[in-house]
N, C-alpha and C positions, 0 to 999 in steps of 0.2 A: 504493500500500500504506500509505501514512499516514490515520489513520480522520482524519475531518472531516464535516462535512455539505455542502451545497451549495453550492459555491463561483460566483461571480461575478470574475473576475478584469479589472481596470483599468489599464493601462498609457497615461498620459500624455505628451506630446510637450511642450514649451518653457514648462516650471513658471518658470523663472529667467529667462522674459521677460515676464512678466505672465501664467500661468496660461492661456495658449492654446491648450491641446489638453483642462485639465479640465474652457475655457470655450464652448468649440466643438463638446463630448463630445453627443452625444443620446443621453439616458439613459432614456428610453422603453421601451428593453426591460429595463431594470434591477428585479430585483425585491428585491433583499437588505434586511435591516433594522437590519444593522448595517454598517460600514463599519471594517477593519482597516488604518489609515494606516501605511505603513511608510517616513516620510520623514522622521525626527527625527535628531537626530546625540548624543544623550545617554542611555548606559544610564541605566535602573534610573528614568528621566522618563518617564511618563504625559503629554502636552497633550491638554487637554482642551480649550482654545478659542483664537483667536489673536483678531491685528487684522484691519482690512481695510488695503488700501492703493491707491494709484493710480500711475502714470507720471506726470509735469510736464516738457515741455520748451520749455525758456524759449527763444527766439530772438530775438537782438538786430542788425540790420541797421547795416551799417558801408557807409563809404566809404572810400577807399585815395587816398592823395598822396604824392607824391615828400617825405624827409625828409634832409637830411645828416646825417650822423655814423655811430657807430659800434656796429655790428650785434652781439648779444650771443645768448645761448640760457644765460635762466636755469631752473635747475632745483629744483626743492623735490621729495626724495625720502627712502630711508633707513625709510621710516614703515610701522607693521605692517601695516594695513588691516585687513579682516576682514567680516566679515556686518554688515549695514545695521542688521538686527532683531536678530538676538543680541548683536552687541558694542558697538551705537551709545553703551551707556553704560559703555565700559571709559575715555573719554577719551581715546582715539587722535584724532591729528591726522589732516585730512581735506584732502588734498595740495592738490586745488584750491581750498579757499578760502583755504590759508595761501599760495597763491601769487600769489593776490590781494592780500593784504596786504605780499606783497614788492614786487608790481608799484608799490601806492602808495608803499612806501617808498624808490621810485628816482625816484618822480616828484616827490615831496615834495624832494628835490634836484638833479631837473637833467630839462631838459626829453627830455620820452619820448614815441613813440610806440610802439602794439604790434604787429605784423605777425601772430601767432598766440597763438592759447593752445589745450594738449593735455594731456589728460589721464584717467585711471580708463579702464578697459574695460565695466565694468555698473554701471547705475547702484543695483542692490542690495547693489553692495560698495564699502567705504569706501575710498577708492585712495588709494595708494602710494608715485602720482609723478604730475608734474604739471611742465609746461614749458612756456616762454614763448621767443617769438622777439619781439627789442625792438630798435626802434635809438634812442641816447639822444648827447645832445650833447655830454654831459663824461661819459668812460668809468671817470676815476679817482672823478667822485663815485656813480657809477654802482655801481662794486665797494663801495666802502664800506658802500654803503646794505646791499649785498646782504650781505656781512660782521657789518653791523649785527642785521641781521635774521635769519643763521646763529646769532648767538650768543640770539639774543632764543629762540628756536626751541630751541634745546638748552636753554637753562635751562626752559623753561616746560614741553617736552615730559620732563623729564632722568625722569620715573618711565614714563609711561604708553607713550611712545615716547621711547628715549633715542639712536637713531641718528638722528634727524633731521638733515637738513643740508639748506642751501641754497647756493647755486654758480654761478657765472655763465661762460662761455670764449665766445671770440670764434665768431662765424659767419658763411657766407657765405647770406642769405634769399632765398627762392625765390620772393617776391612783394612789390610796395610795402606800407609799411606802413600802419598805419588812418592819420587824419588827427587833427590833436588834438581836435575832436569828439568823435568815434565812439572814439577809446584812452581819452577821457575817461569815457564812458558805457560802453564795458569793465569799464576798474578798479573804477568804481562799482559794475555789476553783480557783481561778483568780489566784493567787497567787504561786499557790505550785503544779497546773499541770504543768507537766515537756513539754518539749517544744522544736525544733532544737534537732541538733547533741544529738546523746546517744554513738553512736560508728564509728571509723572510722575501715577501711579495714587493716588488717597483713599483705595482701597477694597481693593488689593492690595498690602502692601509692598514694595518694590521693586521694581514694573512697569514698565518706560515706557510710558506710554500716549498719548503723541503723539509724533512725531520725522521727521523728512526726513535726504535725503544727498543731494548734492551726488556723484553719482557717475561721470557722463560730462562732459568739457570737450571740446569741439570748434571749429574754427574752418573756414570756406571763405570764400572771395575774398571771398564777398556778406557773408557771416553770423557771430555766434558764437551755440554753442548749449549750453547749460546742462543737463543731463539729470538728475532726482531722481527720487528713492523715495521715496514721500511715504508715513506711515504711522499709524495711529490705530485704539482701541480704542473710541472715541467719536467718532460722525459727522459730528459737528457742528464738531469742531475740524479733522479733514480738510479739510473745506467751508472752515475761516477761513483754513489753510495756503493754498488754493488762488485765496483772495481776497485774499491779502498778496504771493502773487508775480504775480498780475495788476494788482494796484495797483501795486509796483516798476516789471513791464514797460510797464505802459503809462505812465509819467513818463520812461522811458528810452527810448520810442519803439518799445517790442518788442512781443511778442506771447507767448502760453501756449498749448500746447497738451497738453491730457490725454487720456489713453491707460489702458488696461489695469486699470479700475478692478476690485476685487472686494471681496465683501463678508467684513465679519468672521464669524467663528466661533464664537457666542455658548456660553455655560458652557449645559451641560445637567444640571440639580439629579434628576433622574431617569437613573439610565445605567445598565442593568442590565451594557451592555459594561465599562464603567468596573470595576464593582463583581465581576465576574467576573473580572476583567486584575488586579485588585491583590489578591483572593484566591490567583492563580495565581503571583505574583512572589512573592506573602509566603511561599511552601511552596518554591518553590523557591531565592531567595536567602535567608530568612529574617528580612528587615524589610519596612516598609512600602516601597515605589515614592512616589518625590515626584510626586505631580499638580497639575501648573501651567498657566496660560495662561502665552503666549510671545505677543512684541514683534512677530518673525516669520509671514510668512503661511504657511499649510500650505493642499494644496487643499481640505481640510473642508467649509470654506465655502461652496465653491462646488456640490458635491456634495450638501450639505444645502439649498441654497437646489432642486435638481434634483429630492433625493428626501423629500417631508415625510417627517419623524420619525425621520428617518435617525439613527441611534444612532454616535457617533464616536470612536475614542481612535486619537492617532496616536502611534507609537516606534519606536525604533532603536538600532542600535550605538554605540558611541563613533567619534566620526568629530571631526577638528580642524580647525582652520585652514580652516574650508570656505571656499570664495568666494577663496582666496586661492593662489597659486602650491605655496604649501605643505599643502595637502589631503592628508587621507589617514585610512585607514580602518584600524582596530582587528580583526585576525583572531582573537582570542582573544574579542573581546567577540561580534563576530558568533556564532561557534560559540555562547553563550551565551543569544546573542536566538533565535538559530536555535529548538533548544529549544524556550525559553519560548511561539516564536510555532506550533510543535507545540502543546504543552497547549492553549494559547488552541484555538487549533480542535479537537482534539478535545470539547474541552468544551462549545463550540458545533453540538455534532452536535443 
């Protein structure tokens, strides 16, 4: 009983793993000419185009040797995280490479090897927490360093994340540690992959328009493995992100591998969808709707490479904290989109 014209309706499987059901989708029997995204998290935002982005997982092969001393599990945690694409430029600390830099700040005073490093659950979210299993030969310079580098951590994060903390308590390890080789080319790689902003936008103020995260840390017997969101509004610098961490891996002995690439979602200067969706917002809240590109990928792109000419605007309710334990959706703002995303199709009849 709601008027509309012709609907096509799309329901996608694992957006938040690299776009695998919009990219797997056969759209062949698709006839629509406009496309209604309803995957934003910010009323009263229009996007009209995003990035593109890829997967990169770095993998660094280790050896294991008996080491003596005394077994630790330190921890770098306390830290907001948040979306890779939305909040990469709020200045949140990025758990595992600041735990990389604690790793070198223990070895910088007393010899260490590392038995594991863990950390982030996706690598399209900034993680949180981030832990090391190490066994080190003087445990009081061991604590220090790691004290040293709680306090370094508080002061440098004290606005953007001010619970940060770093921590160490003793452990019993589940397996020998790397050898000082392989914990050496560890720390290094922890250390010296680049991470956050690489480029912001000439042509939009305040875009990012290039950036990676650093979002999955893993380790197994053989291996440690590195996991990013690699992301970009310009192709070309994707391509150089992608040849900066294959030049690192291969001096460290490692390897790359890329995954789940898609394309961006370029601005459409012609949108009749567009121009109908911010006529429809202005009568009903009574100002304009901000229409922006986002840092973030949305399927658009993928759909528009599927169907030419495909006409795009993607939005949504207020929703927070995505990607992060603290998520949650706005029922007063929905009731609202709700609405609005009536109009919108009736007017599309």
């Amino acid at each position: 009983d709601i008027p509309h014209g012709p609907l096509e309706c799309v329901f996608t499987a694992d957006e938040e793993v690299g776009m695998i059901g919009a990219r797997a989708l056969d759209a062949s029997d698709l006839k629509a000419k406009y496309l209604i995204n309803i995957d934003s998290e910010e009323e009263g935002v229009l996007t009209v185009s995003c990035a593109d982005a890829c997967r990169m997982a770095c993998t660094l092969p280790v050896t294991r040797a008996a080491f003596p001393g005394t077994a630790l599990t330190v921890t770098v945690s306390g830290l907001l995280g948040g979306h890779s694409g939305a909040e990469i430029d709020k200045g949140r600390g990025n758990a595992n490479q600041l735990l990389g830099r604690v790793l070198y700040a223990v070895g910088a005073r007393t010899a260490l090897r590392v038995v594991c490093v863990d950390g982030g659950l996706k690598d399209n979210a900034i993680p949180r927490e981030s832990r090391a299993v190490i066994t080190v030969a003087d445990s009081d310079a061991a604590q220090a360093a790691i004290a040293d580098m709680d306090a370094a951590l508080r002061h440098e994060y004290a606005a953007a994340d001010p619970d940060v903390f770093a921590r160490a308590e003793p452990v019993q390890p589940q397996m020998p540690p790397m050898d000082a080789a392989s914990t050496q080319r560890a720390v290094c790689m922890l250390c010296c992959l680049p991470n956050g902003i690489q480029a912001m936008s000439q042509d939009i103020p305040g875009l990012v328009q290039t950036s990676l995260n650093l979002g999955i840390l893993t380790t197994s017997e053989q291996c440690v493995q590195a996991s990013f969101c690699v992301r970009s509004s310009v192709a070309t610098q994707k391509e150089m992100l992608v040849a900066r961490l294959r030049c690192l891996m291969a001096q460290l002995g490692g390897s790359v591998d890329v995954s789940g690439d898609y394309p961006a979602w370029e601005f459409r200067k012609d949108s009749p969808l567009r121009e109908r969706m911010i006529d429809v917002f202005r009568e009903q809240y009574g100002h304009d709707p901000k229409v922006e590109a986002i840092h973030a990928g949305v399927e658009c792109g993928l759909f528009a490479g599927k169907l030419p000419g495909l006409d795009c605007v993607s939005f949504g309710p207020d929703l927070t904290e995505i990607h992060t334990c603290r998520e949650r959706m706005h029922i007063a703002s929905v009731q609202r989109v709700w609405r609005y995303t009536l109009e919108v199709l009736r007017r599309c009849k």
